[in-house]
C-alpha positions in Angstrom: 99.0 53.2 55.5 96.4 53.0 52.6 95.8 50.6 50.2 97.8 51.5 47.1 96.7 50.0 43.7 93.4 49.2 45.0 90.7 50.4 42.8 87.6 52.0 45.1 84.8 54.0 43.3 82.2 55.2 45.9 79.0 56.9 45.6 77.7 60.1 47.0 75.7 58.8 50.5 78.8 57.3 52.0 80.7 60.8 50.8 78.1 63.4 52.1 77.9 61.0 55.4 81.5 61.0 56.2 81.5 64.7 55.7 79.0 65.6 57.9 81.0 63.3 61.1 84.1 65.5 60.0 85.6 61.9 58.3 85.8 62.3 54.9 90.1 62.1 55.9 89.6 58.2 56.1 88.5 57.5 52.5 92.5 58.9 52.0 94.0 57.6 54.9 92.6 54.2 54.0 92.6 53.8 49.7 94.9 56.7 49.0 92.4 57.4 45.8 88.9 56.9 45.5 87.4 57.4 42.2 83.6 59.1 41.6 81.7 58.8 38.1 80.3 62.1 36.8 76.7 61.6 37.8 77.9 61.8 41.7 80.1 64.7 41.0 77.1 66.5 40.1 75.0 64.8 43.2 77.6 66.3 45.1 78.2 69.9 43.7 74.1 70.3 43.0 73.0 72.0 46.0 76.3 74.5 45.5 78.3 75.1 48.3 76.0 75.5 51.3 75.5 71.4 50.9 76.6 69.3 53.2 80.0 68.0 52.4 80.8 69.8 49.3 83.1 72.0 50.7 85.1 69.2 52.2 84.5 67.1 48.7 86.1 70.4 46.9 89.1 70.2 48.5 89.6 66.3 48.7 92.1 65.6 45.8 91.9 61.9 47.1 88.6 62.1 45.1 88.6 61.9 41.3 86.5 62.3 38.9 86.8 59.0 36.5 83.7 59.2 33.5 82.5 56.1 32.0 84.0 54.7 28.6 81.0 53.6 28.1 78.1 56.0 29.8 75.3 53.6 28.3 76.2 51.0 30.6 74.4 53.0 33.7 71.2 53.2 31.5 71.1 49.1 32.2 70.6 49.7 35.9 66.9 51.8 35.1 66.1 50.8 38.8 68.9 52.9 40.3 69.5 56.5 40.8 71.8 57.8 37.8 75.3 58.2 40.9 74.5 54.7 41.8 73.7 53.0 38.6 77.2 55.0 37.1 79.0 53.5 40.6 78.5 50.6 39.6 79.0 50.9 35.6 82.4 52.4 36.4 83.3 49.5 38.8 82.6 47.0 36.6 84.4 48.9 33.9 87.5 49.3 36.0 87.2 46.1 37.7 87.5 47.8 40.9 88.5 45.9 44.2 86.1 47.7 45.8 82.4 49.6 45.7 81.5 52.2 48.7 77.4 52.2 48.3 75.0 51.9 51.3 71.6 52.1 49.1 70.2 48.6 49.4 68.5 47.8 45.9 72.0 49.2 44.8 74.0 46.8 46.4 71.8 44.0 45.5 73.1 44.9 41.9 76.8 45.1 43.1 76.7 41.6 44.5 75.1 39.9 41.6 77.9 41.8 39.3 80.3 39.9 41.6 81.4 43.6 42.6 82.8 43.6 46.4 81.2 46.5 48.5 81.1 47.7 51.7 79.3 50.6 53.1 80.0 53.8 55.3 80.0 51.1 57.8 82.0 49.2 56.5 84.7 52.4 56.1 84.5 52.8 59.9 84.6 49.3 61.0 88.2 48.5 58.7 89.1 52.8 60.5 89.0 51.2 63.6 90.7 47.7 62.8 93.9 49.8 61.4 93.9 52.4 64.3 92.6 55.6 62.7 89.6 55.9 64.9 89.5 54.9 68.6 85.5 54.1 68.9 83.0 53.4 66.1 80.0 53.9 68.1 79.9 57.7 68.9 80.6 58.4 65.1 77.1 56.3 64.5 74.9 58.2 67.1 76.7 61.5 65.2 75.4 59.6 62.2 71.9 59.3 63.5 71.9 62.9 65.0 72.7 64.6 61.8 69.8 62.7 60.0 71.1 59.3 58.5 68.9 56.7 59.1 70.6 53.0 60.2 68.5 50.5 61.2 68.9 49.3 64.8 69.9 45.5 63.7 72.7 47.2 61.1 73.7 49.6 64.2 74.1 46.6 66.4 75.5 44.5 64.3 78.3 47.1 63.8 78.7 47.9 67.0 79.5 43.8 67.6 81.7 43.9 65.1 83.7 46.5 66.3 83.7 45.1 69.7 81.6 48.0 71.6 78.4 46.1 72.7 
């Protein structure tokens, strides 16, 4: 059952990433809506619709489109790509329960804004704890295979976590 009344905004790596392991399903299965500011809409839909994941974004009506009261609030995060910087302006606007960013230097901001986060990850570890997905670790070597880079000491670490070292 998925969270209800949680708010989750989420940026476009964690999207694109779940798309191309065929998971994008979980973002619904486990918040029920996710919410995306403009800037990652466009991320998403700018390579048209031979891009990875777009296809499966198009028809994910989980996934909503929220812009910014106040768009200016991005331009304070200058160090960030314009998706991650409006992330985390729209979280902070919405006071969202939770972010969905993997960039690092991104979620060094989240945590100082007192934003909680988590990261594709993260979205597969809490899949497995409420029974959605039987193993974590093939979905990472799929990860890995289709070009997503993860760090051996985050892989094993994850892999702990989910009890499959």
């Amino acid at each position: 059952m998925p969270d209800r009344h949680r708010i989750v905004v989420i940026n476009t790596t964690p999207i694109v990433s779940l798309a191309l392991i065929g998971k994008l399903n979980l973002l619904q299965q486990l918040y029920d809506e996710v919410l995306i500011p403009p800037a990652v809409e466009a991320e998403i839909l700018a390579g048209g619709t031979d891009q990875v994941g777009v296809i499966d974004f198009k028809v994910a009506e989980y996934i909503l489109c929220k812009p910014l009261g106040d768009p200016s609030r991005a331009n304070f995060l200058s160090d960030l790509d314009r998706g991650e910087a409006e992330v985390i302006a729209l979280a902070q606007e919405l006071s969202a329960d939770l972010v969905i960013i993997d960039e690092k230097i991104a979620r060094k901001h989240a945590v100082r804004m007192g934003l909680t986060i988590t990261g594709v990850l993260g979205v597969l570890l809490r899949a497995k704890e409420k029974g959605l997905i039987q193993d974590v670790k093939p979905l990472l070597e799929k990860l890995q295979q289709s070009g997503i880079w993860l760090g051996s000491v985050l892989v094993e670490e994850t892999l702990r976590l989910a009890k499959e070292l």
